[in-house]
KEZA-623887 format. One record per residue: residue number from 0; residue in three letters; x, y, z of N, C-alpha, C, CB in turn. Coordinates in steps of 0.1 Angstrom, whole numbers, plus 5000, padded with zeros to 4 digits. Glycine has a CB too. Example, Ala and Ser with C-alpha at 12.3 -4.5 7.8 and 13.67 -1.06 7.14 Angstrom:
BEGIN
seq;type;n.xx;n.yy;n.zz;ca.xx;ca.yy;ca.zz;c.xx;c.yy;c.zz;cb.xx;cb.yy;cb.zz
0;ALA;5132;4943;5078;5123;4955;5078;5132;4967;5078;5113;4955;5090
1;SER;5128;4978;5071;5137;4989;5071;5129;5000;5079;5141;4994;5057
***
This chain:
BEGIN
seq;type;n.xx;n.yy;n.zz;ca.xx;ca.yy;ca.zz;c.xx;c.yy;c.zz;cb.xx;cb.yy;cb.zz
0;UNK;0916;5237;2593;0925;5228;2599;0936;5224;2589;0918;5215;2605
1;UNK;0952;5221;2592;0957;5222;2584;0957;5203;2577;0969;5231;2590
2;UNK;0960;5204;2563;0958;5192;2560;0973;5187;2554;0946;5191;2549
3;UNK;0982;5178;2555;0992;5173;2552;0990;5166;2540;0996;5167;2561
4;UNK;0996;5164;2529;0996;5157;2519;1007;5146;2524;0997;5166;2506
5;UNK;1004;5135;2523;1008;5120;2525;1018;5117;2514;0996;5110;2525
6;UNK;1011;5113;2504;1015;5108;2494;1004;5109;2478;1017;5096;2499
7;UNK;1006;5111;2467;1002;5107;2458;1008;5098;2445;0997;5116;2457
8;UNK;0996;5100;2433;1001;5092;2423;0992;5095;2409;1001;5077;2427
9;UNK;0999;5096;2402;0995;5100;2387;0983;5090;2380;1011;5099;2377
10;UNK;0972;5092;2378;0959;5087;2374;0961;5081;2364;0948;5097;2373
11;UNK;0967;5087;2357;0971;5077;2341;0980;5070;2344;0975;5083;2328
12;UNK;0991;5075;2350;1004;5065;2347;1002;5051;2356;1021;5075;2352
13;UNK;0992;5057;2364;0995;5044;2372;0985;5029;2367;0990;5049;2389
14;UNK;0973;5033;2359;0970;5026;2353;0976;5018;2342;0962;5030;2352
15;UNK;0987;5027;2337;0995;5021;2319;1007;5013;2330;1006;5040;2304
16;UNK;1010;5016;2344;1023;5009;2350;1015;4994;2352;1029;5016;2367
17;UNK;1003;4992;2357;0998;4980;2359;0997;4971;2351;0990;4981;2362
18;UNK;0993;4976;2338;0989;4971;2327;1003;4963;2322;0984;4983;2316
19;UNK;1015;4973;2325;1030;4969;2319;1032;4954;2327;1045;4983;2324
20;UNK;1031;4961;2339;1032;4946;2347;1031;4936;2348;1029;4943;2352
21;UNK;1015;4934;2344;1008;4919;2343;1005;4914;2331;0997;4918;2350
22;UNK;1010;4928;2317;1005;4920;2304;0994;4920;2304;1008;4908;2302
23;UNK;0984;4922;2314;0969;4919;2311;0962;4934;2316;0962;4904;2320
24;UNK;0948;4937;2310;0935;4942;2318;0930;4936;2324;0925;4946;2313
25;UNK;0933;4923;2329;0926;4918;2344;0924;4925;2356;0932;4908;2350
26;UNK;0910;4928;2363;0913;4939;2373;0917;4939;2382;0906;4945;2377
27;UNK;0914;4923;2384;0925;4915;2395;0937;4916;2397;0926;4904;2393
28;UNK;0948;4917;2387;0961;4919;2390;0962;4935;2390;0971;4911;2379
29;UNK;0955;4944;2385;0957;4956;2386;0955;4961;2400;0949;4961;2377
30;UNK;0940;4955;2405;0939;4962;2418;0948;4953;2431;0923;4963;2421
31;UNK;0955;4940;2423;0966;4936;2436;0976;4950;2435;0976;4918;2434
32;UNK;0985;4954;2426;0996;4965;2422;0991;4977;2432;0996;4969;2403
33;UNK;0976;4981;2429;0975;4995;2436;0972;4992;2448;0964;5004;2432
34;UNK;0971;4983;2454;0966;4977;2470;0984;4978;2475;0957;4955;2470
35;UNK;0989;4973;2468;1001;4972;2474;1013;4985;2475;1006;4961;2468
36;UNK;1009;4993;2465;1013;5006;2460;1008;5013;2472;1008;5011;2446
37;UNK;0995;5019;2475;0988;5021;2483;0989;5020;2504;0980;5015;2475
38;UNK;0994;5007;2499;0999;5001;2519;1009;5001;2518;0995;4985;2526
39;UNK;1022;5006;2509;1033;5011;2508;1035;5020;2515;1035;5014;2499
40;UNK;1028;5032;2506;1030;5045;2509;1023;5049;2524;1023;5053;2498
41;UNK;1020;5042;2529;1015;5050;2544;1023;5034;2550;0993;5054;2547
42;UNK;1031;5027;2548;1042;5023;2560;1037;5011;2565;1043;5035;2574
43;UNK;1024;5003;2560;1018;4992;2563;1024;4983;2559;1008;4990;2560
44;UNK;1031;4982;2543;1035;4965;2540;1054;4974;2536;1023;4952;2520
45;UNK;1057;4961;2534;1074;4961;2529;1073;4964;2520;1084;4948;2529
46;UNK;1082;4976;2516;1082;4981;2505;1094;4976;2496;1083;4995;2508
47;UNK;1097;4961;2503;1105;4953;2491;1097;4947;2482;1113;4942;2496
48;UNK;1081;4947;2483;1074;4940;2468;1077;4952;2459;1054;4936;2468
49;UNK;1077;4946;2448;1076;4952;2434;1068;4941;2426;1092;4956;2426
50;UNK;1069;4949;2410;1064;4940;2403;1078;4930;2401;1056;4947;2391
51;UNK;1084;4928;2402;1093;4916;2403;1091;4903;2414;1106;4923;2405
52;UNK;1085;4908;2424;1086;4898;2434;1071;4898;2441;1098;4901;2445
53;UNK;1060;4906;2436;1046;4902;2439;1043;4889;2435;1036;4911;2433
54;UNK;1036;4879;2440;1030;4871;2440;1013;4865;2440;1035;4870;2446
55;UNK;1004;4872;2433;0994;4874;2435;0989;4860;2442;0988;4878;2423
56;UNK;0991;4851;2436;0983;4838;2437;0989;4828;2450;0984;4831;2421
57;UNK;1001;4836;2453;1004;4824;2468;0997;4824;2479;1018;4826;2476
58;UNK;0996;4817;2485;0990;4810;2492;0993;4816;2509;0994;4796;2487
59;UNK;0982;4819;2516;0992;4824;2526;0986;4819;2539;0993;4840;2526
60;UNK;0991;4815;2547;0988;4811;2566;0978;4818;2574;1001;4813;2576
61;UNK;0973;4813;2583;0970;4820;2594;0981;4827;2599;0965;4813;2604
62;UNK;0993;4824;2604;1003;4841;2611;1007;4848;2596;1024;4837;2622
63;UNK;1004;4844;2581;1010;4854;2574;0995;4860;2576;1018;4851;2558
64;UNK;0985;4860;2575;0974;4866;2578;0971;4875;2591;0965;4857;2577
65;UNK;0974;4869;2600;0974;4878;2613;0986;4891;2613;0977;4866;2628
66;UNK;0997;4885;2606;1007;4894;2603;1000;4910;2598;1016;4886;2591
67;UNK;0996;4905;2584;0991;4918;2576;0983;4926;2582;0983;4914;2565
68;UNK;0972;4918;2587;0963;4923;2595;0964;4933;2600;0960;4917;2602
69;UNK;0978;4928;2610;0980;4930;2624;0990;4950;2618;0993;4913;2634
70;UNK;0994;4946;2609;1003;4955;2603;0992;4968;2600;1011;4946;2588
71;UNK;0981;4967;2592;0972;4974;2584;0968;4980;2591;0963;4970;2577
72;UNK;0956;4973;2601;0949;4976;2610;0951;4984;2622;0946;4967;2611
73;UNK;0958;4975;2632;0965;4976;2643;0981;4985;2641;0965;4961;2649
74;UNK;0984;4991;2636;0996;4995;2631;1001;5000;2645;0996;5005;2619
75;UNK;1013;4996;2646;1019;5005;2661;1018;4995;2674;1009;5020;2666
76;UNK;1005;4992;2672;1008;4984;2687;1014;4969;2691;0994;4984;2693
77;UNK;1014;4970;2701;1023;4961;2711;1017;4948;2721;1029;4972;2721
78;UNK;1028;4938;2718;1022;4929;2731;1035;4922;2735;1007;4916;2728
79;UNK;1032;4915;2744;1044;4906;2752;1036;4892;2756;1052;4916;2768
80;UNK;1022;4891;2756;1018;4880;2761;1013;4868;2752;1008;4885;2768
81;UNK;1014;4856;2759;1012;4846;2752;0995;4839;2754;1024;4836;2756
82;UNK;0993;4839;2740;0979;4832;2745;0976;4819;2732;0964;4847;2744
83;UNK;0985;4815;2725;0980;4798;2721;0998;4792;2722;0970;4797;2699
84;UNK;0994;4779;2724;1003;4770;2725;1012;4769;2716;0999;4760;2725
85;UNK;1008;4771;2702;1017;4768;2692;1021;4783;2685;1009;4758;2681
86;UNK;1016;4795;2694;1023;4803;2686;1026;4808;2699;1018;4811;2672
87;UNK;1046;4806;2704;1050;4807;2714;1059;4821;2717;1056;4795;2716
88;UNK;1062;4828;2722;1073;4844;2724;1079;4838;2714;1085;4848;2741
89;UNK;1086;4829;2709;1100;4831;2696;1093;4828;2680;1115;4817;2700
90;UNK;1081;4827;2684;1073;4828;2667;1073;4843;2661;1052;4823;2668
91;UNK;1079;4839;2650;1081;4851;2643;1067;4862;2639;1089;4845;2630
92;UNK;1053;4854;2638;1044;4860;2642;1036;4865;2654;1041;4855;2637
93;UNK;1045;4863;2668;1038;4862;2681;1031;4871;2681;1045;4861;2692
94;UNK;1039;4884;2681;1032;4897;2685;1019;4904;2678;1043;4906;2683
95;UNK;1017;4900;2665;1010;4904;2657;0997;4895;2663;1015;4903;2642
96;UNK;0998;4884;2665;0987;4873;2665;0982;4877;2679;0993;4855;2663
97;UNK;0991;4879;2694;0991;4885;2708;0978;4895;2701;1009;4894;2716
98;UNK;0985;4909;2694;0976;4925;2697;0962;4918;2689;0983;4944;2688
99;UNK;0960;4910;2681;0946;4910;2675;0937;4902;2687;0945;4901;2659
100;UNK;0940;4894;2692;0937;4885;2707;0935;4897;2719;0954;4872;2712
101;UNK;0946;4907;2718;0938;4916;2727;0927;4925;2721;0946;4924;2733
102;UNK;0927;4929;2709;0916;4939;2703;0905;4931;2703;0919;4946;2687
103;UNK;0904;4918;2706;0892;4911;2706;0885;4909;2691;0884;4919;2715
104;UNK;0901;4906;2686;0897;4902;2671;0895;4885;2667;0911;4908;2660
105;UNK;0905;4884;2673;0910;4864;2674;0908;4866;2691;0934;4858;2668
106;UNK;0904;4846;2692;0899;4842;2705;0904;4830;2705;0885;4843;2707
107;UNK;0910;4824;2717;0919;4810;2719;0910;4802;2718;0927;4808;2734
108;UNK;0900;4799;2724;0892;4790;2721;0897;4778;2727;0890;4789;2707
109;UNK;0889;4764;2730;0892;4761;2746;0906;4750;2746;0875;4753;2755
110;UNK;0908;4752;2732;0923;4737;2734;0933;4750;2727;0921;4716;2718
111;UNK;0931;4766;2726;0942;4776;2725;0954;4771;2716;0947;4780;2740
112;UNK;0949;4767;2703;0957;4765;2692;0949;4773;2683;0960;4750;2688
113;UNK;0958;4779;2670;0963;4786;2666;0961;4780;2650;0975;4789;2673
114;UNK;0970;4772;2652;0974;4763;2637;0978;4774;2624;0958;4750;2632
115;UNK;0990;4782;2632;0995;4792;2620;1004;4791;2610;1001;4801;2624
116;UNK;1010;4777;2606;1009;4769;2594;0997;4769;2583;1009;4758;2599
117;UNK;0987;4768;2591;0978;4763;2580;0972;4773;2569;0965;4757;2588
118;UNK;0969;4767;2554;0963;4780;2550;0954;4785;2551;0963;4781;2542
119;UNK;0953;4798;2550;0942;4807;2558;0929;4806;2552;0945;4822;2558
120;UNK;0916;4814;2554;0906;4809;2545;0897;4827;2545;0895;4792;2551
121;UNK;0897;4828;2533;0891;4846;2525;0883;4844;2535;0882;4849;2505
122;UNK;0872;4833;2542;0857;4837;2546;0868;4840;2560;0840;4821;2546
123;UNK;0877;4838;2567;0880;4843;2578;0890;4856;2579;0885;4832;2585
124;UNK;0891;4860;2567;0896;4872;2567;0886;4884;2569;0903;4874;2556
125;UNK;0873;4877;2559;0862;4884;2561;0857;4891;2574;0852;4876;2558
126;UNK;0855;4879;2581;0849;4880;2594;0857;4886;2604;0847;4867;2599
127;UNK;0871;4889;2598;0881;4896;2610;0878;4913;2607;0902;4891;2608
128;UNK;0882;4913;2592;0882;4929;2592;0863;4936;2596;0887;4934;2572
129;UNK;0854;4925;2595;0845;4934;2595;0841;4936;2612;0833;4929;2585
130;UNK;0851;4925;2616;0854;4929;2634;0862;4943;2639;0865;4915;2643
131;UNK;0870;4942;2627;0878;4952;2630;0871;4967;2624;0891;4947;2623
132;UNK;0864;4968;2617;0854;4978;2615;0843;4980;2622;0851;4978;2605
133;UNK;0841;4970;2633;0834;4975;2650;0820;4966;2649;0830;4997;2653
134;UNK;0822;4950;2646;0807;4943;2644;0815;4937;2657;0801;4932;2628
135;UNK;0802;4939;2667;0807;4925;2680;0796;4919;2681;0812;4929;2699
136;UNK;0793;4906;2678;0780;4898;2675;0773;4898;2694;0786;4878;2666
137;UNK;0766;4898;2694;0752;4894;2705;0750;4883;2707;0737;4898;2702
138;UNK;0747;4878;2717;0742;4864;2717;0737;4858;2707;0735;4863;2725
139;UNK;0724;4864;2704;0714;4860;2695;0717;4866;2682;0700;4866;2700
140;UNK;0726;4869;2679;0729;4871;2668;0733;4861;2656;0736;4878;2671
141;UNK;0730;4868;2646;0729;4860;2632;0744;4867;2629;0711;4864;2620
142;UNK;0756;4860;2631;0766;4864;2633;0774;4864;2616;0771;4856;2645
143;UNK;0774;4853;2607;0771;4847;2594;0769;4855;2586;0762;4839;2593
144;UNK;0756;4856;2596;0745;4867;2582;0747;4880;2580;0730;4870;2585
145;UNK;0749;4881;2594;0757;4896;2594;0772;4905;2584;0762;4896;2608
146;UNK;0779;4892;2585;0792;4894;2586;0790;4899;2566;0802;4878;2592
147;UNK;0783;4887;2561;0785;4887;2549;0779;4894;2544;0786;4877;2544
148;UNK;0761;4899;2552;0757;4907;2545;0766;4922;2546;0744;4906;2547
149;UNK;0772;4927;2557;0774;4939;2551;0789;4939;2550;0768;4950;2559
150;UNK;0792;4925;2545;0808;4928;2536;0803;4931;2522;0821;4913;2535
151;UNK;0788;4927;2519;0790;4928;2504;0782;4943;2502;0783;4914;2494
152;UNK;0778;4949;2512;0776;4965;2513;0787;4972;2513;0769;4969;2524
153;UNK;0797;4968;2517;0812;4983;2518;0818;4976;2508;0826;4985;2534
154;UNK;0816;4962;2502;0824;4957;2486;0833;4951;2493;0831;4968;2474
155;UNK;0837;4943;2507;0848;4940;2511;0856;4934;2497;0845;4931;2522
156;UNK;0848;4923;2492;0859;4911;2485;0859;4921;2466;0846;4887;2485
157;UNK;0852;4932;2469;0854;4936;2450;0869;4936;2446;0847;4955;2444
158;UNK;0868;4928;2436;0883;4928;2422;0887;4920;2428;0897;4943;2418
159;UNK;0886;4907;2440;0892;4896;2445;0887;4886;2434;0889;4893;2461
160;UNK;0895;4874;2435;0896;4861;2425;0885;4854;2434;0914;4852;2424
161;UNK;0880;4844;2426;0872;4832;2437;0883;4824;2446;0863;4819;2426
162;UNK;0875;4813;2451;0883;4802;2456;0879;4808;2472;0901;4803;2450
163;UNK;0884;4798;2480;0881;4800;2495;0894;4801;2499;0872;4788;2502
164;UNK;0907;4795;2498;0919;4795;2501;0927;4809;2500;0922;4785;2494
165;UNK;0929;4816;2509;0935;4831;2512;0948;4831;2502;0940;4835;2530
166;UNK;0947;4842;2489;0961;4841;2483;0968;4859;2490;0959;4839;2460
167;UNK;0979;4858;2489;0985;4871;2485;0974;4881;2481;0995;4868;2472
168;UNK;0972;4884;2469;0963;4887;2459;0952;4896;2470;0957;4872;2450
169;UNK;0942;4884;2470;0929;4889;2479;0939;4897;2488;0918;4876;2487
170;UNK;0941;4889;2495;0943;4896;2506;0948;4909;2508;0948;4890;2512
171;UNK;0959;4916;2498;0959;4929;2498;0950;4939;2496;0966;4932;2491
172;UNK;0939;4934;2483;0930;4936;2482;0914;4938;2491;0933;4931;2476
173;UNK;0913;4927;2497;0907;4932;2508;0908;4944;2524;0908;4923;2510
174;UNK;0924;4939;2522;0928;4947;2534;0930;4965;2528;0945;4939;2541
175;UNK;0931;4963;2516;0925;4981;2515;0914;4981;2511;0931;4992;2504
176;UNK;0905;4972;2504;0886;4979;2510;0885;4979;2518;0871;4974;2508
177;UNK;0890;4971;2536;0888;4971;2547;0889;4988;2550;0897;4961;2553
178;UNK;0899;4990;2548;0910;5001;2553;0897;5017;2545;0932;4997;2542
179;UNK;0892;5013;2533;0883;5020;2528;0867;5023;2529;0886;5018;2520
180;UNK;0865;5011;2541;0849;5004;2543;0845;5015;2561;0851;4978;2548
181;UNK;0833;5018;2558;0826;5030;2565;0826;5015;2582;0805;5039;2554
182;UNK;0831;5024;2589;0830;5017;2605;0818;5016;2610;0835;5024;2616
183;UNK;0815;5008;2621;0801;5007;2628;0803;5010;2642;0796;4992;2628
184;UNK;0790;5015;2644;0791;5021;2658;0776;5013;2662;0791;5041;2659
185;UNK;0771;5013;2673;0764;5003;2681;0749;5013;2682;0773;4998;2699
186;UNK;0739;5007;2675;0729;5019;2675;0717;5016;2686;0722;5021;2657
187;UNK;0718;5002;2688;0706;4993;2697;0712;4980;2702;0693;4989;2688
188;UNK;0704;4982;2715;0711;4963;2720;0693;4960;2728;0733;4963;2740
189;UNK;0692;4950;2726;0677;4943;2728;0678;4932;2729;0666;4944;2719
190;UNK;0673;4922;2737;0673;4907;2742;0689;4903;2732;0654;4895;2737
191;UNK;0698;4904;2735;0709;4898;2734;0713;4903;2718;0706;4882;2739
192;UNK;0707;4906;2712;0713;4913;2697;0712;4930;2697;0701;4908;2683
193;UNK;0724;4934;2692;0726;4944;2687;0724;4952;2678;0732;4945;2688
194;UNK;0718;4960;2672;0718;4969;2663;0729;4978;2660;0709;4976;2665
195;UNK;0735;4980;2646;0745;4986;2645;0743;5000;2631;0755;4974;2643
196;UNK;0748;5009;2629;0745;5020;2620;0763;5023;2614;0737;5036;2629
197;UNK;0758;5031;2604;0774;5033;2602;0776;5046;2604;0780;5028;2588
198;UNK;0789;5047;2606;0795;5060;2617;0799;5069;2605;0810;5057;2629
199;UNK;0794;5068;2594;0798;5081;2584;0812;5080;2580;0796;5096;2590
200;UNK;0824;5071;2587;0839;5077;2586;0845;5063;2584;0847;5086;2602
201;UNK;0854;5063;2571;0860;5049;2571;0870;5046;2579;0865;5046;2559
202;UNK;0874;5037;2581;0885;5030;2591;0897;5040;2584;0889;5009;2589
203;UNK;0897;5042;2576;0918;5049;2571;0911;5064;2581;0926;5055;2542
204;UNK;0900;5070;2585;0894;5083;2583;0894;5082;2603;0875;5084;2570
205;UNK;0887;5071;2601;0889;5072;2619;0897;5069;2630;0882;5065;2624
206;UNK;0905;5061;2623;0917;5053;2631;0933;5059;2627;0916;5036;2626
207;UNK;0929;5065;2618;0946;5073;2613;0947;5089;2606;0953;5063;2598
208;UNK;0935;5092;2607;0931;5108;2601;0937;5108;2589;0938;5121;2610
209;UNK;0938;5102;2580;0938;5095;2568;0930;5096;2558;0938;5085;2570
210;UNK;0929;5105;2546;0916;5105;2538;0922;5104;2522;0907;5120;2541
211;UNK;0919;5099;2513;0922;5097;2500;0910;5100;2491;0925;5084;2499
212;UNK;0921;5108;2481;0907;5117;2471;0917;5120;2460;0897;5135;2479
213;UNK;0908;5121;2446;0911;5124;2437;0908;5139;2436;0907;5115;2429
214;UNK;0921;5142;2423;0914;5158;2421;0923;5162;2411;0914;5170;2436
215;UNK;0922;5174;2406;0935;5181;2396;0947;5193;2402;0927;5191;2383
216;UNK;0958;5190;2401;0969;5192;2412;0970;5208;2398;0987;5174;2415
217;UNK;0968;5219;2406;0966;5230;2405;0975;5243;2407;0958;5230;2411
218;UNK;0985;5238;2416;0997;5247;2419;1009;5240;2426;0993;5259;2428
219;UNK;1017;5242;2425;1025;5239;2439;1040;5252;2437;1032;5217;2438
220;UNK;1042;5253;2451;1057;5263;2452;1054;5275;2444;1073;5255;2443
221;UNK;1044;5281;2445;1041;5295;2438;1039;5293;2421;1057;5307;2442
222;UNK;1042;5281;2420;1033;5279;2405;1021;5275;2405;1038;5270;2396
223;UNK;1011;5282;2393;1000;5279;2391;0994;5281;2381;0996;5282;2397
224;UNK;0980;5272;2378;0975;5271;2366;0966;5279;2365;0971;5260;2362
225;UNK;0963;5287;2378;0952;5298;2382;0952;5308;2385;0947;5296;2388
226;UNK;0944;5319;2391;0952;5327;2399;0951;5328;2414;0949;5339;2394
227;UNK;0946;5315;2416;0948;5314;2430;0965;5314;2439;0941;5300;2431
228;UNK;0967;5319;2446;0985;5318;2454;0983;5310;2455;0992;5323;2467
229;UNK;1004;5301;2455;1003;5289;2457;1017;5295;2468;1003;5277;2443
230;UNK;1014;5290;2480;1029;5295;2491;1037;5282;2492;1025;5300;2510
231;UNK;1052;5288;2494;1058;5277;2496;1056;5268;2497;1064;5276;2501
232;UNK;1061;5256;2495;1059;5239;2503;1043;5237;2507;1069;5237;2522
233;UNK;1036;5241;2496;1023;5237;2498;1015;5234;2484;1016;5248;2507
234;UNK;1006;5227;2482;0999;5225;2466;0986;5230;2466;0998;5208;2460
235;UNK;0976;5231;2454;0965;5236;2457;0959;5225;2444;0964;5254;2458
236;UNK;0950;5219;2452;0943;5202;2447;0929;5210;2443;0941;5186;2464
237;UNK;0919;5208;2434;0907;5213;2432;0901;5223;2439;0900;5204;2433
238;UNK;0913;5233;2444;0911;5249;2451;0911;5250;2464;0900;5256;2447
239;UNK;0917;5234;2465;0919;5231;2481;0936;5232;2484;0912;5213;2486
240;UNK;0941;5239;2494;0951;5239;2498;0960;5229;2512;0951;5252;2498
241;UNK;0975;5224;2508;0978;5216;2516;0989;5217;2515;0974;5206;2517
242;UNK;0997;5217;2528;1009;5214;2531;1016;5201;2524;1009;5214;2545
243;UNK;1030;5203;2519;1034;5196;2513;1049;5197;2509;1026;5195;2505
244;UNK;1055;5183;2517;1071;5186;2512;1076;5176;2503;1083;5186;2526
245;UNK;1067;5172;2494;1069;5160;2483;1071;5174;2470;1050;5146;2481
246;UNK;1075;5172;2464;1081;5179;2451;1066;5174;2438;1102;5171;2446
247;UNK;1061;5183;2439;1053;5181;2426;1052;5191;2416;1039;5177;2429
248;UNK;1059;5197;2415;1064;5205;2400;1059;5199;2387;1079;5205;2399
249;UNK;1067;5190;2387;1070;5182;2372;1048;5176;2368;1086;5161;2378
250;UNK;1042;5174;2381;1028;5175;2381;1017;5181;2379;1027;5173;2386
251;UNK;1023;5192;2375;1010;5206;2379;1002;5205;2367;1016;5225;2380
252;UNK;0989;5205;2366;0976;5200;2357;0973;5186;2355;0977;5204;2344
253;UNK;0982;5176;2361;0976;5163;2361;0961;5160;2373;0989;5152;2365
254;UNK;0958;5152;2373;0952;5147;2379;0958;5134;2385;0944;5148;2373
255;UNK;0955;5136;2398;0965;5127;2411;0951;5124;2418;0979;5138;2423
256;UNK;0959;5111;2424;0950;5102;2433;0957;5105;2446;0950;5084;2429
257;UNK;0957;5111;2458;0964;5116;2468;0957;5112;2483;0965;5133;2466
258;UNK;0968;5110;2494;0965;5110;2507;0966;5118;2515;0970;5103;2511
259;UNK;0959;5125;2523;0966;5134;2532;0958;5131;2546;0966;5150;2526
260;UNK;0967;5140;2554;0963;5136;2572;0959;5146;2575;0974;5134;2585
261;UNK;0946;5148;2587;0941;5162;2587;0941;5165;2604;0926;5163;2580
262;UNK;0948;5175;2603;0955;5185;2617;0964;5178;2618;0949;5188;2633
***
């Protein structure tokens, strides 16, 4: 099946660019840079952050939260309907906050406010992506227990800062372990609780044919370090071959961190 190369990025350089950035080895600011590098390149966030105008540590809302979310996760889709009071058709977050309300991510709840001003909180980012990676609690369910125990199985919050108050920061961060955290599928349902297994395939793998892997970039355009062929407009990654109209010449024997789509 044919595999598209997305995007990549140079294994070393991208570590010495972070470093330049923040002045520090904190892993924290390092893995905000590749979170955001990362949801760049496949069309998720504004590719107006740089290191000039990241912000690790601000502070962000419920609609800047439902925003991202809505952006990462849900990419593409659509709504027109209104479902809380305070976030009305001319809120600049309507639509994003509408499609998670229909994916049955967010729920109005019975006075259907919103309060997308307010700042957001890490434990309810938690609880959204690991909805969004297919947990629907049961009646009887230990819903809590759930949530957190298996955010700290896929690493939701790893290289995030403490604090309970949602910054920038985390939250890019999270929203690519989300994006990297294996899905659930429904294995048992019994007096009102469910059983759940994991489906082998991460959310970037199920929801966007999307796969990310390291390797050593081996040929491209009929050059090579081997004697394997390399055909036009295509590269050959750890003796794997892929279509590719990104120019990586100037790359051949590095090692690259790379995306690609498959069929």
């Amino acid at each position: 099946m044919l595999k598209r190369l997305i995007s990549f990025s140079i294994v070393l350089s991208l570590v010495l660019s972070v470093n330049t950035v923040f002045a520090s080895d904190d892993k924290y600011y390092s893995s905000v840079y590749e979170a955001v590098e990362f949801l760049q390149d496949l069309n998720m966030l504004n590719k107006d952050y740089d290191e000039a105008t990241i912000v690790p540590d601000s502070l962000m809302t419920n609609a800047d939260m439902a925003n991202y979310v809505a952006d990462v996760f849900l990419n593409g889709q659509k709504s027109e309907n209104v479902y809380f009071h305070d976030v009305p058709a001319q809120h600049w977050a309507f639509e994003k906050v509408s499609v998670l309300v229909e994916a049955g991510i967010l729920t109005q709840g019975e006075n259907k406010m919103f309060y997308p001003e307010k700042i957001a909180n890490k434990d309810d980012l938690t609880k959204i992506i690991v909805s969004l990676l297919g947990y629907k609690p049961g009646v009887n369910d230990n819903q809590e227990g759930f949530v957190n125990t298996y955010a700290k199985k896929v690493k939701l919050l790893e290289n995030t800062k403490g604090g309970t108050d949602l910054t920038f920061g985390n939250m890019v961060i999270m929203l690519y372990n989300g994006l990297m955290s294996e899905t659930l599928t429904v294995s048992s349902i019994s007096q009102g609780e469910i059983g759940y297994k994991n489906s082998g395939k991460t959310f970037l793998e199920e929801r966007y044919s999307l796969y990310v892997y390291r390797g050593y970039l081996e040929g491209y355009n009929s050059v090579s370090t081997s004697t394997k062929e390399v055909r036009d407009n295509h590269a050959v990654i750890d003796g794997e071959e892929y279509l590719s109209q990104i120019d990586l010449s100037e790359y051949i024997g590095y090692k690259i961190k790379y995306i690609y789509r498959q069929g």
